[in-house]
N, C-alpha and C positions, 0 to 999 in steps of 0.2 A: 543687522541683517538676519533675517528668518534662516531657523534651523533647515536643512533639506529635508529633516523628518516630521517637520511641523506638520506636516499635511495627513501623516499617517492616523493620528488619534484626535478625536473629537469629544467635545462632554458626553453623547453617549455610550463612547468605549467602555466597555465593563472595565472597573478599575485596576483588578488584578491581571489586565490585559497592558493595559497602558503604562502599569508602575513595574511588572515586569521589570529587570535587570539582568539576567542572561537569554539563554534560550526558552522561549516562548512557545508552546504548544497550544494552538487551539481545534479543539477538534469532537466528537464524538466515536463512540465506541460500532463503527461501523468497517467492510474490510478496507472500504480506503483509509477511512481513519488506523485502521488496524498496522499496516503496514510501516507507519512511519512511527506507531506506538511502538512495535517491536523492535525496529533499530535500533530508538533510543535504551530502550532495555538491556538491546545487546551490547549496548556503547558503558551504558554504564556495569556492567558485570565485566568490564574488560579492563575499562580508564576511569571509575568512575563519575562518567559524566551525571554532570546537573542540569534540570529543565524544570519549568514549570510549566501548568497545564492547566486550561480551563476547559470546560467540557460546557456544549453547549447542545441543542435540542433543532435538529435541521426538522424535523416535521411543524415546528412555528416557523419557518421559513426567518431563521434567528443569521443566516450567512446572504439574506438579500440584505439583509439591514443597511444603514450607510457604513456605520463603523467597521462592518465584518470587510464591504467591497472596495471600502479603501486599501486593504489589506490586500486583498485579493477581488477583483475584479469582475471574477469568472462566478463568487458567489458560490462555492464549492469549500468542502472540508478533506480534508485540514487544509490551515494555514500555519506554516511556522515562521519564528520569526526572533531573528536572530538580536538581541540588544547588543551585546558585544561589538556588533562593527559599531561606530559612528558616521551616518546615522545609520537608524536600527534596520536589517535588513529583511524582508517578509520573503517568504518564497511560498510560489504555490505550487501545485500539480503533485502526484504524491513523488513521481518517480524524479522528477526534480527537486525533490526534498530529502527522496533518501541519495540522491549523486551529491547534494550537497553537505548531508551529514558526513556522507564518506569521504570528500574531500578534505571538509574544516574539520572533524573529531574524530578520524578512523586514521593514524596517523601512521600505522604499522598493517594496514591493510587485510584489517582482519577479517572482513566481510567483502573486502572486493581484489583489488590482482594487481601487481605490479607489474608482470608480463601487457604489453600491449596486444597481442593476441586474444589472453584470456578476458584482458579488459573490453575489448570489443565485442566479445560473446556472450559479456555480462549485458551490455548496452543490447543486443540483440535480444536476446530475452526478456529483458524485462520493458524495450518499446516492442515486441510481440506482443506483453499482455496487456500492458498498458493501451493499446491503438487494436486488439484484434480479440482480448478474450474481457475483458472487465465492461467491454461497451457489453455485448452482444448479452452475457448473464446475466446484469444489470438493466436491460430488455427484458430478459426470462421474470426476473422478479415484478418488475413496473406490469407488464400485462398481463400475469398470472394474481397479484395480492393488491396491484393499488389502479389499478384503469379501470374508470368507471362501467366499463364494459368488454366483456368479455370477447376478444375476438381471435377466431381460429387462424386465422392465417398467422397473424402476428407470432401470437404461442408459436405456432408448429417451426414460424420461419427461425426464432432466435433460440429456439432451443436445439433444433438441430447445427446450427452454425454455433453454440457455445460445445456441444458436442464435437463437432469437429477438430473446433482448437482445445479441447481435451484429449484428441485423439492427435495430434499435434506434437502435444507434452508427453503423450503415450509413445510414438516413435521416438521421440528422442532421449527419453528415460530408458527404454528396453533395448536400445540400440539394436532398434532394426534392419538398420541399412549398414551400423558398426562392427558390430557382431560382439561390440563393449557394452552391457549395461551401465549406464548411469544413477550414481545416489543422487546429484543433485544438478542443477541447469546447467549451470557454469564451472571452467574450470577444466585443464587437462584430466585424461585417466575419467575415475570414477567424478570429476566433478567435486567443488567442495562450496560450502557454505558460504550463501554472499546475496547481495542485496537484488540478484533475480529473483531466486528463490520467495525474499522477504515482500518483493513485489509482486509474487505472483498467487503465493499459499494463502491470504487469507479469504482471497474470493472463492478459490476450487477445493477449501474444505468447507467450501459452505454448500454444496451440491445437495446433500438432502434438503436442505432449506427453501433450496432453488427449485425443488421437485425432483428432484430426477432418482430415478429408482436405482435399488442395487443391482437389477439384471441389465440397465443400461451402462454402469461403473464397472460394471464384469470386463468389460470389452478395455479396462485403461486400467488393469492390477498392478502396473510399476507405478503409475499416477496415486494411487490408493497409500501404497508402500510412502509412495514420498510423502504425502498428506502426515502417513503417521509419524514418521520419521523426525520430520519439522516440531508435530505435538510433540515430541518428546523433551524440548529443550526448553530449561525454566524462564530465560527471557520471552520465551513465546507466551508460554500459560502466562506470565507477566502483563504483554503488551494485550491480550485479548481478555485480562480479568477485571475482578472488581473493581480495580483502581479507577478505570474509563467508564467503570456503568453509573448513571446518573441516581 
């Protein structure tokens, strides 16, 4: 009788994909890929968890390939993929990736909440950005550096709506309507460290890159504050360094 994971790898799976034995990373050094670099980082400065990681090159369109889409479907980065269960288990989407690290290796909840309140507020935040700020920046980049043509409307329409949902982050960081500033998404009080935050920092410190000027960031300085804030921890500079640059 055929394994149930037979299907998952084929002779062109890169080898170090398919010999794998624990957690499997494939990804490159982008912010979706970033986000689920970080976790892992943080996972391992905590429990030290183990993964391994293949970095691959999405401008060869290397995640249409068959071997990548059996994996993942949708032909997107990351894919992680778990050898531990039998059979081996793939997950895609980021933010279904970092619920699932946190479930299976964050055992003591260090990144996310054991309160169901706080734990719904994480889920809140991080399908905000996932469904409302990473499409629309993600826009800003595609028709500003790679659309064959330059078109105004497009620019003007997603960059004012990535603005937006930075001004978004900006009321609920400066507690505008609380009259409590927040350090970070989730979490009573000031908010504490957790896998909103890891789903959401690595696209909106990328705002210079995205274009946007410092007299436009002027208008979101608790949004700024948390960018730096995030920089500061060494699993970050980790999941965003040389280890994932090709």
């Amino acid at each position: 009788m055929a394994d149930a994971g037979d299907h998952l790898y084929i002779a062109e799976t890169p080898e170090d994909v398919k010999s794998a034995k624990g957690l499997h990373l494939v990804t490159q050094n982008t912010p979706n890929g970033q986000k689920v670099q970080i976790l892992l980082e943080e996972l391992a400065a905590v429990y030290g968890t183990q993964w391994t990681t293949t970095l691959i090159n999405i401008s060869t369109n290397e995640q249409k390939k068959e071997w990548f889409l059996r994996l993942d479907p949708n032909g997107r980065i990351p894919i992680l993929v778990d050898n531990t269960q039998k059979p081996p288990f793939p997950v895609m989407e980021t933010s279904a990736e970092l619920l699932y690290l946190l479930k299976e290796f964050d055992k003591e909840d260090r990144f996310g909440f054991k309160d169901e309140f706080e734990r719904s507020q994480t889920l809140q935040w991080l399908f905000f950005w996932h469904g409302s700020g990473a499409p629309y920046q993600g826009q800003v980049n595609h028709f500003t550096k790679a659309a064959p043509e330059k078109l105004p409307y497009a620019i003007t329409r997603f960059k004012n709506e990535t603005l937006r949902v930075y001004g978004v982050l900006e009321i609920h960081l400066s507690g505008k309507y609380t009259g409590s500033p927040r350090e970070y998404l989730a979490g009573k009080g000031k908010g504490k460290y957790s896998v909103a935050d890891i789903g959401t920092w690595p696209w909106v410190k990328g705002w210079e890159r995205t274009g946007f000027t410092k007299d436009e960031m002027s208008a979101f300085p608790h949004v700024l504050k948390w960018i730096d804030r995030i920089w500061e921890r060494d699993a970050v500079k980790k999941g965003t360094g040389e280890k994932y640059t090709q």
